[in-house]
N, CA, C and O atoms as a printed pandas DataFrame, in Angstrom:
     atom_number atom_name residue_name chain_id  residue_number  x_coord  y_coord  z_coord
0              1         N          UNK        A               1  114.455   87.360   83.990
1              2        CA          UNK        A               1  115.349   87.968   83.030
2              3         C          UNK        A               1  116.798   87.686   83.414
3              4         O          UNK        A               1  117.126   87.745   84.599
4              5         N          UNK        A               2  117.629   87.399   82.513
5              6        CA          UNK        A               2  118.670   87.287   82.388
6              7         C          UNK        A               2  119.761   88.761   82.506
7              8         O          UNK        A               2  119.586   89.564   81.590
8              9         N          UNK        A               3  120.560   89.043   83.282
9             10        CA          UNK        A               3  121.697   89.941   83.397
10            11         C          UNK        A               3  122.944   89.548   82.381
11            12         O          UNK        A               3  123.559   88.553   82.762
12            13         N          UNK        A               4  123.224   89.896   81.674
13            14        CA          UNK        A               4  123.926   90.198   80.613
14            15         C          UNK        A               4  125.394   90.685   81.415
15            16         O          UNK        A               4  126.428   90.061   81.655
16            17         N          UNK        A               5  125.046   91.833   81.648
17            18        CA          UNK        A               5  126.225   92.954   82.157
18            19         C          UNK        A               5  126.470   93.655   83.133
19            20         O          UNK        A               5  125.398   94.250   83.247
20            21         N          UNK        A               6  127.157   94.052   83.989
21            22        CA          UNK        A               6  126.779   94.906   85.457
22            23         C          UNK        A               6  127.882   95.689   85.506
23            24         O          UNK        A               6  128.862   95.124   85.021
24            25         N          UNK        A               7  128.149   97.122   86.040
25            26        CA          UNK        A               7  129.766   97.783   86.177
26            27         C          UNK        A               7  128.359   98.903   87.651
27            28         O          UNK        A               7  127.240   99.369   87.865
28            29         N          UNK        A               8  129.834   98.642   88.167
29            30        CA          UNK        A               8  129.517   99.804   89.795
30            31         C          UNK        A               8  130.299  100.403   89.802
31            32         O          UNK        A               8  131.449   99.969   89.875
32            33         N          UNK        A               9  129.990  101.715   89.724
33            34        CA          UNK        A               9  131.100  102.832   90.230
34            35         C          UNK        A               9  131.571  102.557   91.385
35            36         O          UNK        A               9  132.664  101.997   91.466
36            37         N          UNK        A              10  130.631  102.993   92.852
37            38        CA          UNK        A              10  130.564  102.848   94.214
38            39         C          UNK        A              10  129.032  102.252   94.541
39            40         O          UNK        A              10  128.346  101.635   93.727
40            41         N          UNK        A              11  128.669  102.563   95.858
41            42        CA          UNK        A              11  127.416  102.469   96.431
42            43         C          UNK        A              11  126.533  103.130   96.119
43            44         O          UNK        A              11  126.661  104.337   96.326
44            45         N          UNK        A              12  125.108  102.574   95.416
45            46        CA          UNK        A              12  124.109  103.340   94.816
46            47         C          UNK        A              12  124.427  104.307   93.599
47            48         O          UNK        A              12  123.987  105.404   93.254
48            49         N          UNK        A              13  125.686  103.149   92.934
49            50        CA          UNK        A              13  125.741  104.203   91.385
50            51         C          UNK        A              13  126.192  103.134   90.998
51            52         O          UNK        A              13  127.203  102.538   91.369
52            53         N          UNK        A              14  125.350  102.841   90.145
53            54        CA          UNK        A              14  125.821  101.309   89.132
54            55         C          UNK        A              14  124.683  101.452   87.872
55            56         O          UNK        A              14  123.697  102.189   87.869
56            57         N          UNK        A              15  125.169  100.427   86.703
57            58        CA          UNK        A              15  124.642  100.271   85.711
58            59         C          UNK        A              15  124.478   99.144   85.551
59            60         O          UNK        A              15  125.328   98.450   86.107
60            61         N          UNK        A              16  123.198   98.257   84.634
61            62        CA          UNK        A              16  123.111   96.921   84.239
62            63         C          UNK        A              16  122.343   96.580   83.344
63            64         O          UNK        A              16  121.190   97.010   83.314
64            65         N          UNK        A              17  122.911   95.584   82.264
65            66        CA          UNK        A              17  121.658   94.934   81.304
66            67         C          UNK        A              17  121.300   94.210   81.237
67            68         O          UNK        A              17  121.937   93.224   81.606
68            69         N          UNK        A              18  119.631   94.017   80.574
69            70        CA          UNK        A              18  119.175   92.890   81.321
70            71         C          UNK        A              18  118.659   92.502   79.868
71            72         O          UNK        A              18  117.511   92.871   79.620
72            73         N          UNK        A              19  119.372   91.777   78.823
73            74        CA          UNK        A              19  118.750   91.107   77.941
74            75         C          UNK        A              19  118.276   92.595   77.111
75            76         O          UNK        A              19  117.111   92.994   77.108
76            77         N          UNK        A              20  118.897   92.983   76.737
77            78        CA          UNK        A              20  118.970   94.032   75.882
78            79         C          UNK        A              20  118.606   95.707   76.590
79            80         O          UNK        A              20  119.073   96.815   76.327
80            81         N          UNK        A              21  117.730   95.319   77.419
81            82        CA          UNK        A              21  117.420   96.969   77.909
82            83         C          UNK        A              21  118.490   97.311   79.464
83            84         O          UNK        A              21  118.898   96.621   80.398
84            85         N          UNK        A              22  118.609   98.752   79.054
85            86        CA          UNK        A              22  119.622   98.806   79.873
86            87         C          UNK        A              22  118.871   99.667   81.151
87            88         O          UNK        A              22  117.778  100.233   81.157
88            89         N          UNK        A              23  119.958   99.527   82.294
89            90        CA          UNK        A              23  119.098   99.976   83.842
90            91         C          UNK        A              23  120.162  100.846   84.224
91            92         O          UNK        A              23  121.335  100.472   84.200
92            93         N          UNK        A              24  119.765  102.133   84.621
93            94        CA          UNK        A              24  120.706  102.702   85.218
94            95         C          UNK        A              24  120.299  103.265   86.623
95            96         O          UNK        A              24  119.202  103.823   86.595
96            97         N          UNK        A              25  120.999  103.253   88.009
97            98        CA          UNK        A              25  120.833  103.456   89.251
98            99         C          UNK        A              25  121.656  104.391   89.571
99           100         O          UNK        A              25  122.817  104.050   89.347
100          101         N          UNK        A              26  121.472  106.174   90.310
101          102        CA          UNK        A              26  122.444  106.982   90.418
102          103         C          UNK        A              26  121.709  107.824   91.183
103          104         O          UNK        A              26  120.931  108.648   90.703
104          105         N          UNK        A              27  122.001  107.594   92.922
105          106        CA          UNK        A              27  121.174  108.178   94.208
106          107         C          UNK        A              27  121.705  109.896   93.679
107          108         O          UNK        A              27  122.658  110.244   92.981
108          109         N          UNK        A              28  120.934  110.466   94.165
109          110        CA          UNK        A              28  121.627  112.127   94.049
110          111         C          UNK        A              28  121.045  112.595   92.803
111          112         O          UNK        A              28  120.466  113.680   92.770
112          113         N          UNK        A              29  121.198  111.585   91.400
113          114        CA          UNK        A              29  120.182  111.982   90.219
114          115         C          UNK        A              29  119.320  112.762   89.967
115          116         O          UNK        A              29  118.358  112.529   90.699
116          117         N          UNK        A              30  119.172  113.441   89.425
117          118        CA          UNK        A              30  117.830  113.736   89.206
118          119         C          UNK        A              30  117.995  112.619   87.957
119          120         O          UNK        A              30  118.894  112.219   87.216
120          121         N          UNK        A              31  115.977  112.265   88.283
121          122        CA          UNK        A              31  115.632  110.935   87.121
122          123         C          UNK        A              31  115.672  111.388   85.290
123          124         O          UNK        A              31  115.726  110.631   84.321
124          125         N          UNK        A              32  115.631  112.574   85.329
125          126        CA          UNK        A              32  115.812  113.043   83.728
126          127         C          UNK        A              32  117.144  112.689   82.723
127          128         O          UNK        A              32  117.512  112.437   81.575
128          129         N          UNK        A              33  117.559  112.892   84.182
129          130        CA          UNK        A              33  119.583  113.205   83.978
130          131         C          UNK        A              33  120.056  111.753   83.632
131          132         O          UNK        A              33  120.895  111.454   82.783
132          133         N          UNK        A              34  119.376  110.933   84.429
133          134        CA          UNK        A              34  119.741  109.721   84.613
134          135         C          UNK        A              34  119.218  108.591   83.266
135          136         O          UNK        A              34  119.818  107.642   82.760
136          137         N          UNK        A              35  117.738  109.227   82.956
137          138        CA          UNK        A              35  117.224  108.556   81.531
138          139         C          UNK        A              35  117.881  108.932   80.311
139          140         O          UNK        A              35  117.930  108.159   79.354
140          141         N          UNK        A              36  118.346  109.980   80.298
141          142        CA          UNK        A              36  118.375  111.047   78.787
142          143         C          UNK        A              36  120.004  111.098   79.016
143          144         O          UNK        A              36  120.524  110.695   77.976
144          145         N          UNK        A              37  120.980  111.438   79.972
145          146        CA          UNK        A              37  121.920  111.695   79.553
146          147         C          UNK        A              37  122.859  110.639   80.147
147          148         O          UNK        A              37  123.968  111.161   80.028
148          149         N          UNK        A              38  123.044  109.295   80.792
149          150        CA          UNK        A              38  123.656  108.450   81.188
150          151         C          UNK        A              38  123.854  107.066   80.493
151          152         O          UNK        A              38  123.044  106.711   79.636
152          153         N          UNK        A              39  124.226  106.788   80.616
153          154        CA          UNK        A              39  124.417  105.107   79.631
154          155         C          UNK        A              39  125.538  104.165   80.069
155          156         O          UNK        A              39  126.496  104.751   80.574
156          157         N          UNK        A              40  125.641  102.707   79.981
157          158        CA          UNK        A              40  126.262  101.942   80.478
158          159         C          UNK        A              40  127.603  102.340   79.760
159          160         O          UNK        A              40  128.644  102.301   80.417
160          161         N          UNK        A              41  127.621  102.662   78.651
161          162        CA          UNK        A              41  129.460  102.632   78.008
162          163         C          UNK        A              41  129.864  103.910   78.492
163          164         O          UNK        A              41  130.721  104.394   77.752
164          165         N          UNK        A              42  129.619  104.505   79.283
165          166        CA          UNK        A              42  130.225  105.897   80.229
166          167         C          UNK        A              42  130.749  105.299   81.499
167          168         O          UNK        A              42  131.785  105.416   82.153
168          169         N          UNK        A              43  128.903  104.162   81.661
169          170        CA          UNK        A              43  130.208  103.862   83.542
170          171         C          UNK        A              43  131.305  102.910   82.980
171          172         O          UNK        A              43  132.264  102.770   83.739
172          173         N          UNK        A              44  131.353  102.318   81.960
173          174        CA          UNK        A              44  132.274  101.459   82.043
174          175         C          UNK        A              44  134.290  102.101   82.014
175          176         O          UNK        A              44  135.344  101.905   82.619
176          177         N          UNK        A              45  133.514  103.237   80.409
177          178        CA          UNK        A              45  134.702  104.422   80.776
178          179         C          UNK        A              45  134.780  104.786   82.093
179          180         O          UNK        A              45  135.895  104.432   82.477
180          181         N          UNK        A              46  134.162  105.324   83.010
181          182        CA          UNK        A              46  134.350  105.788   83.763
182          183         C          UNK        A              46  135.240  105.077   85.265
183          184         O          UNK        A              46  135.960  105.637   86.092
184          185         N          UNK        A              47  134.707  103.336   85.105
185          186        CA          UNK        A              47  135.260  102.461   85.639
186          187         C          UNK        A              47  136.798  102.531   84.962
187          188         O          UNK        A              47  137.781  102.434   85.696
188          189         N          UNK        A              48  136.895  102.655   83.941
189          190        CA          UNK        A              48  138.347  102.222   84.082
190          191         C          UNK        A              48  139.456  103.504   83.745
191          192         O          UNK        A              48  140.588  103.355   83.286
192          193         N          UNK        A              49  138.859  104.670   84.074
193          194        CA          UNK        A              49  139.452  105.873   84.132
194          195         C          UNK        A              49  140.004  106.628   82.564
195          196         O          UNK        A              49  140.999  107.167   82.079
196          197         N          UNK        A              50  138.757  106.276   82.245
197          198        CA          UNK        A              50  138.830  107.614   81.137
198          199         C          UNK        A              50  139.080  108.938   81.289
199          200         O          UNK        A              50  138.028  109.480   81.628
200          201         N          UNK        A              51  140.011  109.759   81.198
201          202        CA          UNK        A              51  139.723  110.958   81.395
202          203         C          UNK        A              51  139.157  111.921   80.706
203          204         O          UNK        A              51  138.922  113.009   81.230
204          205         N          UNK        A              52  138.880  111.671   79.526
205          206        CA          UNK        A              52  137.708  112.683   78.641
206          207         C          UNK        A              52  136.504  112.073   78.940
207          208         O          UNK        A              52  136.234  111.422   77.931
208          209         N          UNK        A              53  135.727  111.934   79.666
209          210        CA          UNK        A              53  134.523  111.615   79.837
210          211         C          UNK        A              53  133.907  113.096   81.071
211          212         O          UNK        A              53  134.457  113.580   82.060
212          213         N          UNK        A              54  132.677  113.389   80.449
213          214        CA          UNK        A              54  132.224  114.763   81.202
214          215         C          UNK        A              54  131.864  113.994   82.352
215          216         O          UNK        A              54  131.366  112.908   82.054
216          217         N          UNK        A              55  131.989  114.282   83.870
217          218        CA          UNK        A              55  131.718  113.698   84.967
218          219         C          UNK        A              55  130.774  114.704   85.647
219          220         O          UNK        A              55  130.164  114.699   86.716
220          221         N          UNK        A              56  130.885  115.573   84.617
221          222        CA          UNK        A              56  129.749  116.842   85.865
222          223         C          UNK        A              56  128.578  116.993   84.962
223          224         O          UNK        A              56  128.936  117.112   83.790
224          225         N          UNK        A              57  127.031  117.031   85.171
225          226        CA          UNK        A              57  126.118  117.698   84.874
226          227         C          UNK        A              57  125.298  118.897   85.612
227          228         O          UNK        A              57  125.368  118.885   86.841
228          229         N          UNK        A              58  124.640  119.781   85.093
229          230        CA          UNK        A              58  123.610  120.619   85.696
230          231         C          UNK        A              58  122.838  120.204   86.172
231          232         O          UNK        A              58  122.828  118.976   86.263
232          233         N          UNK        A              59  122.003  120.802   86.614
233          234        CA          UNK        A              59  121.409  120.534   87.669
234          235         C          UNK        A              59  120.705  121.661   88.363
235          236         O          UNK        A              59  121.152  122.165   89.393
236          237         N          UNK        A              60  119.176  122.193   87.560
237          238        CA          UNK        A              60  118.229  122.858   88.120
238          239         C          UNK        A              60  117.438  122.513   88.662
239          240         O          UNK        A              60  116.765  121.581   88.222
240          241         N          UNK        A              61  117.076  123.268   90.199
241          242        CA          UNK        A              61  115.373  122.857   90.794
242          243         C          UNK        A              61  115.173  124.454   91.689
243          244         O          UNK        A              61  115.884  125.420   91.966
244          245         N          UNK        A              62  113.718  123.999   91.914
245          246        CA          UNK        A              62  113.415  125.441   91.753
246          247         C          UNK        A              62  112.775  125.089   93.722
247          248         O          UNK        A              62  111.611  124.725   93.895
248          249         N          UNK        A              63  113.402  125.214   94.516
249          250        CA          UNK        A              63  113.133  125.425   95.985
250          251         C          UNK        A              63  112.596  126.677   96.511
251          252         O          UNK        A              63  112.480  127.641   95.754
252          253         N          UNK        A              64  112.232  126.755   97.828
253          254        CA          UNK        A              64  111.488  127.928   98.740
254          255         C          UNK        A              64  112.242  128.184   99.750
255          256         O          UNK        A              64  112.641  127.278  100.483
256          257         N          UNK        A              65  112.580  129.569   99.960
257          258        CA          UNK        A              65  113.539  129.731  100.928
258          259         C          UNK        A              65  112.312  131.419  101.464
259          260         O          UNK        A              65  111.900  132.415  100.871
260          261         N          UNK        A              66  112.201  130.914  102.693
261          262        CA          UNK        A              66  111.095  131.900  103.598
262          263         C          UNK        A              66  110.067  132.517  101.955
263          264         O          UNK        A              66  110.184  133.517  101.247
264          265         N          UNK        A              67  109.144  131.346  101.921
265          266        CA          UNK        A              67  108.111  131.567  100.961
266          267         C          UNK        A              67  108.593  132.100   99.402
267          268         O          UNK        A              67  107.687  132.151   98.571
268          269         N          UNK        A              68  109.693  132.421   99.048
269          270        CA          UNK        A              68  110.145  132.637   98.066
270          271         C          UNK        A              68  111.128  131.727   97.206
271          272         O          UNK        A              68  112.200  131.199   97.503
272          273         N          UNK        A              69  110.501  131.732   96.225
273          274        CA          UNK        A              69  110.433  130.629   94.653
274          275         C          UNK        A              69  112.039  130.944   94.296
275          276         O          UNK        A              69  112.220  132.093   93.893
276          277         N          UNK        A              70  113.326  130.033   94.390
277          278        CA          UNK        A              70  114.228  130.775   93.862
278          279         C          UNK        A              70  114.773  129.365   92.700
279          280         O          UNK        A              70  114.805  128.144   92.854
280          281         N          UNK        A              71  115.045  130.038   91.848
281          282        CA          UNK        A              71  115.898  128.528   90.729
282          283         C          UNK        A              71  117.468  128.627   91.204
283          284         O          UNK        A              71  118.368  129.467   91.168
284          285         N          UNK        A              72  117.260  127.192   91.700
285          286        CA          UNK        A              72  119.161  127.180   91.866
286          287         C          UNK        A              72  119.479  125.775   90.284
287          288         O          UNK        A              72  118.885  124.874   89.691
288          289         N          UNK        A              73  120.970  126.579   90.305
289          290        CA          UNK        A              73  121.320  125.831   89.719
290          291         C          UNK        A              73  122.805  125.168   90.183
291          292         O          UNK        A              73  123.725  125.782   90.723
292          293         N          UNK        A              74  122.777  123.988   89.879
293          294        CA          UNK        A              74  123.895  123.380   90.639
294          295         C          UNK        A              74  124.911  122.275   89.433
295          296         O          UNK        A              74  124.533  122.262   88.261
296          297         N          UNK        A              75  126.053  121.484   89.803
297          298        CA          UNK        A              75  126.533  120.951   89.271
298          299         C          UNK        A              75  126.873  119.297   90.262
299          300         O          UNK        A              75  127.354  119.252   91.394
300          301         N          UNK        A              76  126.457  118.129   89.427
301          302        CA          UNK        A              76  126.178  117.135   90.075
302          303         C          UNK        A              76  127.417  116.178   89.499
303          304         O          UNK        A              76  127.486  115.937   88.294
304          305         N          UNK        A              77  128.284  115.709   90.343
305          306        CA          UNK        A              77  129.397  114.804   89.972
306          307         C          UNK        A              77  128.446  113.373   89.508
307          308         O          UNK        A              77  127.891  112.751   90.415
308          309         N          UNK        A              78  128.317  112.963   88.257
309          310        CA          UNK        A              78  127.828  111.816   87.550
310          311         C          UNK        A              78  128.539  110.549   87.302
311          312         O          UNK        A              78  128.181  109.494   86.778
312          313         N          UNK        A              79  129.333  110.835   87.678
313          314        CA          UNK        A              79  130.449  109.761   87.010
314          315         C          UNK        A              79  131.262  109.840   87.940
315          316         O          UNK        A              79  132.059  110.749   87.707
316          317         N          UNK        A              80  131.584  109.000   89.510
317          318        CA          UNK        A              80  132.733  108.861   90.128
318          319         C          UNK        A              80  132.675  107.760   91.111
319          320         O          UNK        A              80  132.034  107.430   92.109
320          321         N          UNK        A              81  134.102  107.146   90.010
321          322        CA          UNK        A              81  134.170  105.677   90.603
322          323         C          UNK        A              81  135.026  105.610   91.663
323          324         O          UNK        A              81  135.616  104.551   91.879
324          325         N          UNK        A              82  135.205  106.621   92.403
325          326        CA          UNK        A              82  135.775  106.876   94.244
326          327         C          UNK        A              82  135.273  106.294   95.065
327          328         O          UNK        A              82  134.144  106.725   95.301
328          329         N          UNK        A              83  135.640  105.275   95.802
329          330        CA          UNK        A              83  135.104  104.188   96.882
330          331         C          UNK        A              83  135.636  104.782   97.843
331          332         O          UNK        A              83  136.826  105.047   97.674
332          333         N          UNK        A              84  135.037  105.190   99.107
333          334        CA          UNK        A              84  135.244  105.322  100.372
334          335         C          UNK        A              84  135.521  104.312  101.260
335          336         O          UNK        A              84  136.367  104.333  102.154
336          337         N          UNK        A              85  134.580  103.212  100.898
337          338        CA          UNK        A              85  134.475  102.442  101.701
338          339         C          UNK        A              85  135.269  100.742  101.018
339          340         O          UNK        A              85  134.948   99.579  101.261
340          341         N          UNK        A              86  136.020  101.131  100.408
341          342        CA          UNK        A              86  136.692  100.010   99.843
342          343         C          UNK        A              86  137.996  100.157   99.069
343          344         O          UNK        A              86  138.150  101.055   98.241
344          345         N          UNK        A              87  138.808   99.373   99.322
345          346        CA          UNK        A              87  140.565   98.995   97.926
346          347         C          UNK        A              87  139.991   98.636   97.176
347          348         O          UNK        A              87  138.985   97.938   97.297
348          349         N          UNK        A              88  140.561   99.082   96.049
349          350        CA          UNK        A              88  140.275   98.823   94.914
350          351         C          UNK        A              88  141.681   98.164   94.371
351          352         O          UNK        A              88  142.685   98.817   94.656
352          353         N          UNK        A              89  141.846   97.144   93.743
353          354        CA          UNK        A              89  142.545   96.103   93.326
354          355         C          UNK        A              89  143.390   96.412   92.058
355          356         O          UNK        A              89  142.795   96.943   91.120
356          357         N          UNK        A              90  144.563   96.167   91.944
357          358        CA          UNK        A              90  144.891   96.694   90.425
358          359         C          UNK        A              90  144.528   96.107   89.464
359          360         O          UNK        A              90  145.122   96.376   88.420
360          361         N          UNK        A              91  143.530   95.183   89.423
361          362        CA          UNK        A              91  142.960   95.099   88.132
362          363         C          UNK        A              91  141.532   95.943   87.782
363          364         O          UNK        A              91  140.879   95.725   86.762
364          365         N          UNK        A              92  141.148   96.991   88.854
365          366        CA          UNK        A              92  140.432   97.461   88.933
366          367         C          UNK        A              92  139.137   97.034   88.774
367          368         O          UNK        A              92  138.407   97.948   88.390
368          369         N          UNK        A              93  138.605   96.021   88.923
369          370        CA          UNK        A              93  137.372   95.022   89.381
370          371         C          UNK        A              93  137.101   94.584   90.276
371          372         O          UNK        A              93  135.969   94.601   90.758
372          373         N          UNK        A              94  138.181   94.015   90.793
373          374        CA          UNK        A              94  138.202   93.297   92.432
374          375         C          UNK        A              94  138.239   94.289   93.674
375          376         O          UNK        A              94  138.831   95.343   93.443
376          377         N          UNK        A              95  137.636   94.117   95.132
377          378        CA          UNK        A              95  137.696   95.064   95.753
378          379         C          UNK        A              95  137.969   94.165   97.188
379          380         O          UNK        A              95  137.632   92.987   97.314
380          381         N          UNK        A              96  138.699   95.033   98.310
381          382        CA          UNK        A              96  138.264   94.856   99.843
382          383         C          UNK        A              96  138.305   95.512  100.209
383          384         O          UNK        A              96  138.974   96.532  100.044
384          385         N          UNK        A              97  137.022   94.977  101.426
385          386        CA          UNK        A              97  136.890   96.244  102.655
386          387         C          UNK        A              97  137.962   96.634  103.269
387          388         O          UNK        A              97  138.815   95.848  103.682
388          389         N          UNK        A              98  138.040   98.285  103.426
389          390        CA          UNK        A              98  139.046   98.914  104.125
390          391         C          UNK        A              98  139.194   97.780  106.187
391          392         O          UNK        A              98  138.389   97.756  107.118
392          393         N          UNK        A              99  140.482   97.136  106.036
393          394        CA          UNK        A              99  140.549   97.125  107.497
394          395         C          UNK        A              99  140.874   95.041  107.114
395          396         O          UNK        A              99  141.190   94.206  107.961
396          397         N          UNK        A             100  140.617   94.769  105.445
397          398        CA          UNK        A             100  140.661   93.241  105.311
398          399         C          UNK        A             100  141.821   92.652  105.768
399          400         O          UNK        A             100  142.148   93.762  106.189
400          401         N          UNK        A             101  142.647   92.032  106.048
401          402        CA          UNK        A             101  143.673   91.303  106.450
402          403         C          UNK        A             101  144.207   90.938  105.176
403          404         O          UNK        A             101  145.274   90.456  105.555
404          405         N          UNK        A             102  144.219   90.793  103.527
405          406        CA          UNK        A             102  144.956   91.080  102.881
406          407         C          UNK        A             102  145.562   91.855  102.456
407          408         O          UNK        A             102  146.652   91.603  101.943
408          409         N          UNK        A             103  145.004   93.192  102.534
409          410        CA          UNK        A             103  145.396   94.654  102.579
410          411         C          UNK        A             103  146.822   94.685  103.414
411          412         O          UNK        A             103  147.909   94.773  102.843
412          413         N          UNK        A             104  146.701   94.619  104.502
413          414        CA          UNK        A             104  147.632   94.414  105.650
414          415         C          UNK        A             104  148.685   93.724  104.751
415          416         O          UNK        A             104  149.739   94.305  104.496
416          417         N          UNK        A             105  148.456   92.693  104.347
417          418        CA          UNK        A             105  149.292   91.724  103.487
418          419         C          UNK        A             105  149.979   91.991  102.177
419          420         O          UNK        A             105  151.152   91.638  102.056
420          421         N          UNK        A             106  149.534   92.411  101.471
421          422        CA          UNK        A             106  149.837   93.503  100.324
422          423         C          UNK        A             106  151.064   94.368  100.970
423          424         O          UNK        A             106  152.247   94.031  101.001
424          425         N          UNK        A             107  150.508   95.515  101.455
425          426        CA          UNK        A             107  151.804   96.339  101.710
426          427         C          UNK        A             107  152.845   96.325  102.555
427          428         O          UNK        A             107  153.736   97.152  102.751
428          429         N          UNK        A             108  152.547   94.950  103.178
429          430        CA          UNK        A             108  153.852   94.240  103.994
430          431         C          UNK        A             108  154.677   93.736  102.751
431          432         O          UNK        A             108  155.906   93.675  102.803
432          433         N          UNK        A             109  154.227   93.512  102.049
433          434        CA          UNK        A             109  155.067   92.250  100.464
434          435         C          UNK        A             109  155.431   93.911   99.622
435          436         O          UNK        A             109  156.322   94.076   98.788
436          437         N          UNK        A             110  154.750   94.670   99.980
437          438        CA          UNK        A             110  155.255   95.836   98.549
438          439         C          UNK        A             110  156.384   96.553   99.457
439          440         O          UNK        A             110  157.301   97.247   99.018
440          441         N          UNK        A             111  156.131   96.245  100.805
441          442        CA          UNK        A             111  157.704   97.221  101.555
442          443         C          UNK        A             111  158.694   96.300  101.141
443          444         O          UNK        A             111  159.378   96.549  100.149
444          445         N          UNK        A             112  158.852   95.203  101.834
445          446        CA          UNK        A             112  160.259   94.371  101.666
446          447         C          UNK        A             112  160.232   94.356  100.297
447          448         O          UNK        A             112  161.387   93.948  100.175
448          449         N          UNK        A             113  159.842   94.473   99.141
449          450        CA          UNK        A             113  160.248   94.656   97.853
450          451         C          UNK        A             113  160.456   95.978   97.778
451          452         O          UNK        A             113  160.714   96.365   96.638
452          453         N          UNK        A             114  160.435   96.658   98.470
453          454        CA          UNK        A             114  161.605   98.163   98.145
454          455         C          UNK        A             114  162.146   98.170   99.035
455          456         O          UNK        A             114  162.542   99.327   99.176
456          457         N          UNK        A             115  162.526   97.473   99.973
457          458        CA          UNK        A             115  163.308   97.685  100.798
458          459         C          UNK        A             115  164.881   96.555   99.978
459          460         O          UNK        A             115  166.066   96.768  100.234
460          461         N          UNK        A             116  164.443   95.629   99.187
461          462        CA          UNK        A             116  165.306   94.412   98.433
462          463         C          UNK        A             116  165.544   95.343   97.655
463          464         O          UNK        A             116  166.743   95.241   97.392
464          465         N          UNK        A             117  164.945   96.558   96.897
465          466        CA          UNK        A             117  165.653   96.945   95.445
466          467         C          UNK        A             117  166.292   98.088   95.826
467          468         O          UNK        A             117  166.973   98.778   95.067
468          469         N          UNK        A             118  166.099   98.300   96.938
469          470        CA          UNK        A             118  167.124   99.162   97.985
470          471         C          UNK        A             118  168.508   99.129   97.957
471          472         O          UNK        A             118  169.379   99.974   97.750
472          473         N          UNK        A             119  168.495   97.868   98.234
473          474        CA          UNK        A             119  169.823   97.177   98.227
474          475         C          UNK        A             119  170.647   96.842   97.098
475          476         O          UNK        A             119  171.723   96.268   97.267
């Protein structure tokens, strides 16, 4: 099958299509949440910073705490394209690892340009 389309929030939250059907991947999910209420034109909003887009869902399960049945309910961030482990580029597609040697390079070139309009 052919890939069509791909958008990644971060690590283990991405979306993709593959020749018409779409795939969605989102660790922390619950799989309901992820079939029924997620879709590729959210991560893509979400990639490029929509701010009306709902980023939180519910989130019930019903756990045992010393033999007793309790329903928690919780709220699950769905939508967040926050990289820990990476710059994110101003065209907001491109990325490097925190620690790359262009990074370094970048904000050496963005000081002496305020340090020139300084002047």
């Amino acid at each position: 099958e052919i890939m069509i389309d791909f958008c990644a929030l971060r690590a283990k939250s991405y979306a993709y299509i593959l020749q018409g059907k779409e795939k969605i991947k989102a660790k922390g999910i619950r799989g309901h949440v992820v079939k029924n209420q997620l879709n590729f034109k959210d991560h893509l909003r979400s990639l490029f910073g929509d701010t009306s887009l709902k980023v939180k869902t519910d989130n019930v399960s019903i756990r045992s705490f010393k033999h007793q049945l309790k329903t928690i309910k919780s709220s699950k961030l769905t939508y967040n394209n926050f990289d820990d482990k990476r710059v994110i580029l101003e065209d907001k597609v491109h990325t490097l690892a925190y620690g790359h040697y262009r990074i370094k390079e970048a904000e050496t070139n963005e000081q002496s340009e305020a340090m020139v309009d300084e002047i």
